[in-house]
SEMARRO-236624 format. One line per field, with one value per residue (C-alpha): residue number from 1; residue in three letters; x, y, z. Coordinates in pm, whole numbers. Example, Ala and Ser with C-alpha at 12.3 -4.5 7.8 and 13.67 -1.06 7.14 Angstrom:
<rs>
seq: (1; 2) .
type: (Ala; Ser) .
c1: (1230; 1367) .
c2: (-450; -106) .
c3: (780; 714) .
</rs>
This chain:
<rs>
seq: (1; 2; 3; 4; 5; 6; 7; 8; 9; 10; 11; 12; 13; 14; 15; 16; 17; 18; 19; 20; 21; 22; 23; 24; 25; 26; 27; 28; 29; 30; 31; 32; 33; 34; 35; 36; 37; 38; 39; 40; 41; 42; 43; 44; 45; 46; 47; 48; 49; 50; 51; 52; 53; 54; 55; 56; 57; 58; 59; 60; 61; 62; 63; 64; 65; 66; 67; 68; 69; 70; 71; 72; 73; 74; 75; 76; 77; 78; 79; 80; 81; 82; 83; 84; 85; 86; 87; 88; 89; 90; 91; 92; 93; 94; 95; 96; 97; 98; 99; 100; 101; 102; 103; 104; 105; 106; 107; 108; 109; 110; 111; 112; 113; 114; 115; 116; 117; 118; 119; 120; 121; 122; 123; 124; 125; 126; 127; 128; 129; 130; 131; 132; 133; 134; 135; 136; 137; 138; 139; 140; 141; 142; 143; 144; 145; 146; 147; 148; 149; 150; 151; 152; 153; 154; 155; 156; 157; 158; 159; 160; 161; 162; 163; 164; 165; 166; 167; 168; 169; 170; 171; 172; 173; 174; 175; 176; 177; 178; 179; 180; 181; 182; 183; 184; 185; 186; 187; 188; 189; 190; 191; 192; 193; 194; 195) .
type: (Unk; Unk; Unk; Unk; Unk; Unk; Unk; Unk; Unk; Unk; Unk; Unk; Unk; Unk; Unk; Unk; Unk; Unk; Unk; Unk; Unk; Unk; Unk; Unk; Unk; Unk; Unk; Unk; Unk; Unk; Unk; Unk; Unk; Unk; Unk; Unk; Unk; Unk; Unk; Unk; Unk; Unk; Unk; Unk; Unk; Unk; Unk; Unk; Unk; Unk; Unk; Unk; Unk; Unk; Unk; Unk; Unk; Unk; Unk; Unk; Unk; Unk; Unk; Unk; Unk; Unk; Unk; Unk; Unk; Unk; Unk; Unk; Unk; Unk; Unk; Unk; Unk; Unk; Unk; Unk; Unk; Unk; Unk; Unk; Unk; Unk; Unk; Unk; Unk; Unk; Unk; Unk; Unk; Unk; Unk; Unk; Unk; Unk; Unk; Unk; Unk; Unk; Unk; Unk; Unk; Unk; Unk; Unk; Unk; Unk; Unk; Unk; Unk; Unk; Unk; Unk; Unk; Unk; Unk; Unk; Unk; Unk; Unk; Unk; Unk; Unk; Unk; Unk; Unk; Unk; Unk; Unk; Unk; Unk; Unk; Unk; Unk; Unk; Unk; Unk; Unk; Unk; Unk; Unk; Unk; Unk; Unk; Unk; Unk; Unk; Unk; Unk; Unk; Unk; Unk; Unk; Unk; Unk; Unk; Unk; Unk; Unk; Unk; Unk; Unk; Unk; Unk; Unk; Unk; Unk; Unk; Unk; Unk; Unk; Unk; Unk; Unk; Unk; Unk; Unk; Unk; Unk; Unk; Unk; Unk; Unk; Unk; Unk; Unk; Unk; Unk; Unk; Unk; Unk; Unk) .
c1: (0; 93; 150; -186; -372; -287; -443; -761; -953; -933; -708; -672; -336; -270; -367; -136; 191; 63; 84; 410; 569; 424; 630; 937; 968; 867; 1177; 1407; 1254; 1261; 1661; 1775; 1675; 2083; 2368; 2528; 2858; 2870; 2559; 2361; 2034; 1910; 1628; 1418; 1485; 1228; 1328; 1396; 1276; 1620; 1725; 1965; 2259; 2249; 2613; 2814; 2575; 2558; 2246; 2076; 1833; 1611; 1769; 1702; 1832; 1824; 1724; 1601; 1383; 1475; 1211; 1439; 1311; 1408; 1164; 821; 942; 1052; 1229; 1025; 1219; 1157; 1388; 1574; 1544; 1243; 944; 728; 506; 465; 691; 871; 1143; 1548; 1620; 1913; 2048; 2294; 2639; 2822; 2972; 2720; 2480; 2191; 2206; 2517; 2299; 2072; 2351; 2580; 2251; 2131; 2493; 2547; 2193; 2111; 2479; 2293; 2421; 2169; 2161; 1885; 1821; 1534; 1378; 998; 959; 1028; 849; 905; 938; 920; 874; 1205; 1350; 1416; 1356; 1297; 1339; 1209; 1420; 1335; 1684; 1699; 1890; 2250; 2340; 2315; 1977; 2076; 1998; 2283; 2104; 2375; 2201; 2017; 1769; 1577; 1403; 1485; 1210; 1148; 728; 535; 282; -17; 181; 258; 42; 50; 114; -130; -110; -121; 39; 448; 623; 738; 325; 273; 580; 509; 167; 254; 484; 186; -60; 190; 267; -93; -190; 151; 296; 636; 778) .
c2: (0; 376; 621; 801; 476; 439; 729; 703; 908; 988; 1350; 1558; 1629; 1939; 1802; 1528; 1738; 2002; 1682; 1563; 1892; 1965; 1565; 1713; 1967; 1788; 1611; 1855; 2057; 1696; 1642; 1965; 2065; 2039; 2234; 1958; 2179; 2232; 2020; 2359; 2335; 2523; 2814; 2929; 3236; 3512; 3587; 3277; 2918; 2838; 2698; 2922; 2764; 3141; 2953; 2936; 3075; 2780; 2878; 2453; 2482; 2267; 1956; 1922; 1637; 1698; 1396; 1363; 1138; 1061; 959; 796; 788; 594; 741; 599; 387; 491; 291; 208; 25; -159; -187; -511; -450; -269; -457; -192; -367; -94; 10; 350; 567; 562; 779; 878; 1116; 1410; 1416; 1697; 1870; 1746; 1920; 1802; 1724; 1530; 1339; 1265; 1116; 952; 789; 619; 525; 350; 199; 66; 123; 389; 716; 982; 1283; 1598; 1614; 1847; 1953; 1889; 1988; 1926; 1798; 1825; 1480; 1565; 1215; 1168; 1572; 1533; 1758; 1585; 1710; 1574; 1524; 1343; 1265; 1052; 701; 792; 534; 175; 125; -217; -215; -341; -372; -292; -486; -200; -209; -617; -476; -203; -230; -27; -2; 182; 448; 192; -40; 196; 130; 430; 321; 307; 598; 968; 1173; 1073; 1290; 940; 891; 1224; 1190; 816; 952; 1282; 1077; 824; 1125; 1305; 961; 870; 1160; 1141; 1443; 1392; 1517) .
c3: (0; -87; 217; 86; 51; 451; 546; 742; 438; 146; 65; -191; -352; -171; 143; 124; 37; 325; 557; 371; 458; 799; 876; 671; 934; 1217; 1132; 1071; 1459; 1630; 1474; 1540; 1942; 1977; 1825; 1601; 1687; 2045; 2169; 2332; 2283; 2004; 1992; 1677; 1473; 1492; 1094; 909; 900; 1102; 1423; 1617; 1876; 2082; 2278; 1924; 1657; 1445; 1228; 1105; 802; 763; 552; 162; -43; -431; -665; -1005; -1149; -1528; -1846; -2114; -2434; -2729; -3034; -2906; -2604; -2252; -1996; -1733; -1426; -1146; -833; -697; -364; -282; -290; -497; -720; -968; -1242; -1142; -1349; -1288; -1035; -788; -546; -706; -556; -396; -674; -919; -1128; -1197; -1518; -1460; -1200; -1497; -1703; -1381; -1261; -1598; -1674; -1383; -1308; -1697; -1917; -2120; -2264; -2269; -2441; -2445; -2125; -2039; -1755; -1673; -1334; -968; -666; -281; -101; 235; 384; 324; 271; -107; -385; -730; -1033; -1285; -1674; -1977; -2222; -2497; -2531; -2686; -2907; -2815; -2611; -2460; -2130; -1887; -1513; -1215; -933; -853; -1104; -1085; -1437; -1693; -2048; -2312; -2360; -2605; -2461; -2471; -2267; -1995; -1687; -1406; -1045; -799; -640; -860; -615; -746; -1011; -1100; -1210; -1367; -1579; -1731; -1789; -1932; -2191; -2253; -2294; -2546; -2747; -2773; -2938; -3162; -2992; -2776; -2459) .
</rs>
């Protein structure tokens, strides 16, 4: 089951990423009563969203790990993936966690290389989502397959396929950018445009 499909009633999308949120900083509040410097406890700032050591002046913001979430294409098909390990039983998109010193868009390239042996190329930006249940921001890329579009798994990935639009099924739950992009790209390819 999905976290939303847990919930005692039914929410609507806003109401899920206000409770998302409202957890992410929970969190971040419940994690950061101490100075990770000194170990004084810690008071909030009257100006900023910011947690305040008043014995050494550390200032803690609240904690934000970028990811991206990545739509290959190749022509009509995009690569739909499931994980090894994780016990999901719904198909999802590659995706990993960008590296200090990383853009992005290296991200994009670094993460499809190393989960599926693909070069990409074109990579544009769709959008980005909070994840608060677990402090990421994703942003969201389509690229297209770079040559070769044999797929070489890593141990990461138990499945990697390449499915037309009418064989892309959305997962259960609509609130993912995951969701929204494999159905933006089936949308777009059903009505011959692309992404």
């Amino acid at each position: 089951q999905t976290l939303r499909e847990n919930l005692p009633v039914r929410v609507e999308k806003w109401q899920y990423f206000a409770a998302i949120t409202a957890f992410h900083l929970f969190e971040w509040y419940e994690g950061s009563r101490f100075c990770g410097r000194c170990g004084h406890k810690t008071i909030h700032s009257e100006t900023e969203r910011c947690m305040i050591c008043p014995q050494c002046g550390n200032h803690i913001y609240p904690k934000i790990v970028p990811a991206v979430i990545v739509g290959v294409t190749n022509n009509d098909k995009l690569l739909v993936t499931r994980y090894a390990r994780r016990p999901i039983g719904y198909d999802a998109l590659v995706a990993g966690f960008t590296e200090i010193g990383e853009t992005v868009e290296e991200t994009v390239a670094r993460e499809v290389k190393e989960e599926t042996g693909l070069n990409v190329k074109n990579i544009r930006y769709y959008k980005s989502q909070p994840w608060g249940m677990v402090s990421d921001v994703l942003m969201g890329f389509y690229c297209d397959v770079d040559g070769d579009d044999t797929v070489h798994l890593d141990g990461e990935l138990g499945q990697a396929l390449w499915l037309t639009a009418d064989r892309i099924k959305g997962q259960p739950d609509d609130m993912s950018l995951t969701n929204e992009m494999m159905m933006y790209f089936k949308k777009q390819h059903l009505k011959g445009a692309t992404v």
